[in-house]
C-alpha positions as CSV (number, residue, x, y, z in Angstrom):
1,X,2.0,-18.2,-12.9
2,X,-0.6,-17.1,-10.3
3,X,-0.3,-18.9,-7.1
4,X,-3.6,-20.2,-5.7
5,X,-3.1,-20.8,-1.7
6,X,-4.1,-23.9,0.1
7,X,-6.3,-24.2,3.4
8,X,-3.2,-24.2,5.5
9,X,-1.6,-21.2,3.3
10,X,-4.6,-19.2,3.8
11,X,-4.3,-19.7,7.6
12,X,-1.0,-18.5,7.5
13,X,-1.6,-15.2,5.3
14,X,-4.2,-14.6,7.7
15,X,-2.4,-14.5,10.4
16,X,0.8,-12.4,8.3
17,X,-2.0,-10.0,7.3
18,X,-3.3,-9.5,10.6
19,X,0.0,-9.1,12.3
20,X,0.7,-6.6,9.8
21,X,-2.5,-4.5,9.9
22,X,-2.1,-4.6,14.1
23,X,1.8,-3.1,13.2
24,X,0.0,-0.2,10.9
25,X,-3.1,0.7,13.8
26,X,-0.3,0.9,16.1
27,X,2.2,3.6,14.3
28,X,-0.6,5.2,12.9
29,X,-1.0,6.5,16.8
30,X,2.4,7.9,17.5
31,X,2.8,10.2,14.0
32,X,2.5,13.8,15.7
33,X,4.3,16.7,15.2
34,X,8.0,16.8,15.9
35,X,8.4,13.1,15.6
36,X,11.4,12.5,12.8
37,X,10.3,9.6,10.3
38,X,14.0,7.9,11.7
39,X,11.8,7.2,14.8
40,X,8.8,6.0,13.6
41,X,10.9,3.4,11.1
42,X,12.7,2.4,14.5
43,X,9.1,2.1,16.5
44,X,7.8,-0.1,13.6
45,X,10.7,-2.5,14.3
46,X,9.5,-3.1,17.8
47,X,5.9,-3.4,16.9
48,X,6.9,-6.0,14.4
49,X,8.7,-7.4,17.2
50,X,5.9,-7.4,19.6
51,X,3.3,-8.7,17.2
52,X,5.4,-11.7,16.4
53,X,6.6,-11.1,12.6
54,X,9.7,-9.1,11.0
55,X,9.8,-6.9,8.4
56,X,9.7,-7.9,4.5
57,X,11.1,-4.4,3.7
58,X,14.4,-4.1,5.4
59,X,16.7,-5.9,3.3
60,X,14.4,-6.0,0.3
61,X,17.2,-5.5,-2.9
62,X,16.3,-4.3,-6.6
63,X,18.3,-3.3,-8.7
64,X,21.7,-3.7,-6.5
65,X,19.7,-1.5,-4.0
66,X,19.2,-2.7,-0.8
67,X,16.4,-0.9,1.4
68,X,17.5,-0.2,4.5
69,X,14.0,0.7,6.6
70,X,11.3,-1.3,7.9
71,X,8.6,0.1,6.7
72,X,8.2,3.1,3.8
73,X,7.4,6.5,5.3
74,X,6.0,8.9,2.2
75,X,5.5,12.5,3.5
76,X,3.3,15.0,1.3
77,X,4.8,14.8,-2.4
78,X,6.5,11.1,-1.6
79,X,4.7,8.6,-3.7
80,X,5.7,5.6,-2.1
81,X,9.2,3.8,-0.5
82,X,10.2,7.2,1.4
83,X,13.2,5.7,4.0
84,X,13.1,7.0,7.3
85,X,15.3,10.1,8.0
86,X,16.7,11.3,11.6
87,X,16.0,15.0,9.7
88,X,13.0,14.6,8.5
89,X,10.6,15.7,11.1
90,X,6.4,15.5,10.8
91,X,4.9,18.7,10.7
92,X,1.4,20.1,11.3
93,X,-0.1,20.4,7.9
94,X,1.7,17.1,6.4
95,X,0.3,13.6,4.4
96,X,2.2,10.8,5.7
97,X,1.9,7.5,4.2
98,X,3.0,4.3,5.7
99,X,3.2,1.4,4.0
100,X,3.5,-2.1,6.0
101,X,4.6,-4.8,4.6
102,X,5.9,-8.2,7.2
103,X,6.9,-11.7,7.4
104,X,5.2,-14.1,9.4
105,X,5.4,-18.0,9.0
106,X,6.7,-17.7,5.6
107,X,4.2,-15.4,4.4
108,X,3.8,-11.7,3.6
109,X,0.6,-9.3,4.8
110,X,0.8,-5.6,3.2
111,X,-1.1,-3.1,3.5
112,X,-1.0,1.1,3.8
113,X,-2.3,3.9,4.9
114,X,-2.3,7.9,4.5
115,X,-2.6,10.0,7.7
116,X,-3.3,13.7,7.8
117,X,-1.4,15.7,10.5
118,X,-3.5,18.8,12.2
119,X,-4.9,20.8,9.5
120,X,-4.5,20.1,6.1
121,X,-6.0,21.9,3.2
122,X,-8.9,20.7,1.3
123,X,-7.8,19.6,-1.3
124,X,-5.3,17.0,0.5
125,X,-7.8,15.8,2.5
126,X,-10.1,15.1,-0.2
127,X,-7.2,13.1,-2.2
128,X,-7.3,11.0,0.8
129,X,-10.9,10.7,1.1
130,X,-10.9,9.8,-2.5
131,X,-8.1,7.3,-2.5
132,X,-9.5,5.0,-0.3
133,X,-12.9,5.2,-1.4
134,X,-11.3,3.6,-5.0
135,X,-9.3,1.5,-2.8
136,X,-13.0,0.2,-1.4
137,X,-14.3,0.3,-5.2
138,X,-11.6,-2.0,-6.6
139,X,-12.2,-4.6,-3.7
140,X,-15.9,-4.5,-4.5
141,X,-15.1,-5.8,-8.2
142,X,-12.7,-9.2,-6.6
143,X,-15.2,-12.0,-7.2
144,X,-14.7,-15.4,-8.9
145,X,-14.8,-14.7,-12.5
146,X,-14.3,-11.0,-12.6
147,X,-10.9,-10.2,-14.5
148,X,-8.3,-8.1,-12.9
149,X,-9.2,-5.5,-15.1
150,X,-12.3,-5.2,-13.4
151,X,-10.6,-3.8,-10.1
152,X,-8.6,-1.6,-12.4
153,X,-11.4,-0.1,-13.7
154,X,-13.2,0.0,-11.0
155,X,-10.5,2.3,-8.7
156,X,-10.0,4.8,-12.4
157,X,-13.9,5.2,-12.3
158,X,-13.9,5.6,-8.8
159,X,-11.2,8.5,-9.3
160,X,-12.2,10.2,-12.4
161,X,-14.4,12.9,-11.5
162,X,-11.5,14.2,-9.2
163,X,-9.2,14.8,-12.2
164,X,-6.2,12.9,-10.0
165,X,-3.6,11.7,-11.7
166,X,-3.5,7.9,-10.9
167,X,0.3,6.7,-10.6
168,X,1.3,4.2,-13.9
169,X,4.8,3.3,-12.5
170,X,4.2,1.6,-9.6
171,X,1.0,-0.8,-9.4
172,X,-1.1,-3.4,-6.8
173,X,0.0,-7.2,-7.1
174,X,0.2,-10.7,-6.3
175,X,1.2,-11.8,-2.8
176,X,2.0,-14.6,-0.8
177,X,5.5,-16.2,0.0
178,X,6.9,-13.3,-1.8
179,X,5.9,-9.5,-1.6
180,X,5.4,-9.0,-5.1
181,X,3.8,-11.7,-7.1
182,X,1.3,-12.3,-9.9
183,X,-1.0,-10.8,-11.5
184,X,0.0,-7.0,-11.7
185,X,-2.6,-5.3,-10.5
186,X,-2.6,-1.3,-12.2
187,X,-4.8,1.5,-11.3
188,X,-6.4,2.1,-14.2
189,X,-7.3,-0.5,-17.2
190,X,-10.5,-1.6,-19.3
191,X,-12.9,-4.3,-17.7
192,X,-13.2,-7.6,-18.5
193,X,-9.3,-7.9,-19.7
194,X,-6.4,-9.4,-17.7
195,X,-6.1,-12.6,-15.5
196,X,-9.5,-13.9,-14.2
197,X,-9.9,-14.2,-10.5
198,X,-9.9,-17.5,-9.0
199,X,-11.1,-18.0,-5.2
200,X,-7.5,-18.6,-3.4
201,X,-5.3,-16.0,-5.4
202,X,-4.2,-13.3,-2.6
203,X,-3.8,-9.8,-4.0
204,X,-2.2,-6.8,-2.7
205,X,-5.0,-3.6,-4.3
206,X,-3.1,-0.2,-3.7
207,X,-4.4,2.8,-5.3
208,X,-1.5,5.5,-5.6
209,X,-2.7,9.1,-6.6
210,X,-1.4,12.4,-6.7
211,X,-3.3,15.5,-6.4
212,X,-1.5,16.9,-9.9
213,X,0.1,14.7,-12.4
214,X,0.5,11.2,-12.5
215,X,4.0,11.5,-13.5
216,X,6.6,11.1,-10.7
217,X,10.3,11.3,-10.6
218,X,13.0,8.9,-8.7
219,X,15.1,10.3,-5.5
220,X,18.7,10.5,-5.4
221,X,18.5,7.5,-3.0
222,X,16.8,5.2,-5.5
223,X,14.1,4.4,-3.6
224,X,12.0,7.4,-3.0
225,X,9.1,8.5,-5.9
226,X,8.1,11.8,-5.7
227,X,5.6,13.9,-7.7
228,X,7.2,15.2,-10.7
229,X,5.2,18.3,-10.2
230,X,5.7,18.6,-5.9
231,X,1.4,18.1,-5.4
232,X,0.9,16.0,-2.7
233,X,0.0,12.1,-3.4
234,X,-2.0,9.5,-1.2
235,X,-1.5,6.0,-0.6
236,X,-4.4,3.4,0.5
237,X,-3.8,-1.0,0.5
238,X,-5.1,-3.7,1.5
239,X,-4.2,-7.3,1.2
240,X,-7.6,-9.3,-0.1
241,X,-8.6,-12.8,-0.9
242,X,-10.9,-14.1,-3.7
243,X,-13.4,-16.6,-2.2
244,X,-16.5,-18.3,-3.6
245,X,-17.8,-15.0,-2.3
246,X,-16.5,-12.6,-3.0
247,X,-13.5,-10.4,-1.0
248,X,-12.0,-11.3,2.6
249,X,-9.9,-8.0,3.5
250,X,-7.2,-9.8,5.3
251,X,-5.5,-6.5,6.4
252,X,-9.0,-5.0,8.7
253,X,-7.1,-3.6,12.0
């Protein structure tokens, strides 16, 4: 069942989602070289802190597993739910994705960025480039009427010229109370097929890509996805509303 927010509901996602795309601006500025991702997890917590919500990762179980950061750090061939690390250390050259998701009020904002450190090659930056830009494409599709599979489509299209494998294990999604909720939201599909969008649903879009294959491979820690063939992968999101006209990004810094 998709959840359709009230007045007073939206208020309150807006204020999650702004809370939580403040948090993101604000670690964005302190990755640097020879900061671990241990420290960045633990500067996240005091952001939240400071911006008045609390993190909807920490704690988060599947499975039996319980996560135990407060936000996901993904560094160069991490797809997605990297956990911060006193030994892992950001180095000049590195993709780091963070992925933000918090708790304000009752109610989730998510959203996610991938940063480049110094100089990267070419071909990383352009996977970047590219994500977002489908990430921007499948937000230009959410409109009354428009089917989920028209944001699906929309972000493949937006990616096929690249040859990037587009990530089928983990997708975008419902969200509002809870972090994931309905519809599921993939990365690729046909238009005019799923749910159709109805102004109050709140979706969380999130193109994953990697720079090789789209097939990835689970950590020894449960959480982290990696690349099944170690390219580098990139990580855009934004949490949107459908209104009578169109797309409100809830997640703008």
């Amino acid at each position: 069942m998709i959840d359709l927010k009230s007045d007073d509901e939206v208020k309150k996602m807006r204020a999650a989602c702004s809370a939580a795309a403040r948090v993101l601006q604000d670690l964005v500025s302190l990755v640097v070289p020879g900061i671990s991702t241990a420290g960045l997890d633990s500067a996240a917590r005091g952001l939240m802190l400071r911006h008045g919500c609390e993190s909807a990762c920490y704690g988060y179980v599947v499975g039996g597993l319980t996560y135990p950061g407060y936000v996901c750090i993904s560094l160069n061939d991490e797809v997605v739910h990297g956990i911060g690390s006193p030994s892992r250390i950001i180095r000049d050259g590195d993709l780091v994705s963070l992925d933000v998701v918090v708790r304000r009020d009752g109610f989730i904002g998510d959203n996610a960025r991938t940063i480049t450190v110094g100089k990267v090659s070419p071909e990383a930056k352009a996977l970047c480039v590219e994500t977002e830009k489908a990430l921007h494409a499948g937000i230009a599709a959410v409109r009354p009427g428009n089917r989920v599979g028209d944001i699906s489509a929309a972000i493949q299209a937006s990616l096929s010229a690249g040859g990037y494998g587009i990530v089928r294990d983990f997708v975008g999604h419902g969200v509002g109370r809870k972090m994931h909720e309905e519809p599921q939201i993939p990365n690729f599909g046909k238009a005019g097929t799923g749910p159709k969008l109805l102004a109050g649903m709140c979706l969380a879009i999130e193109p994953m890509v990697n720079l090789g294959s789209h097939k990835i491979i689970m950590g020894a820690d449960g959480w982290t996805a990696r690349t099944a063939d170690g390219k580098v992968s990139a990580h855009f999101e934004h949490t949107v509303m459908v209104t009578e006209k169109g797309a409100e990004i809830l997640t703008l810094p």
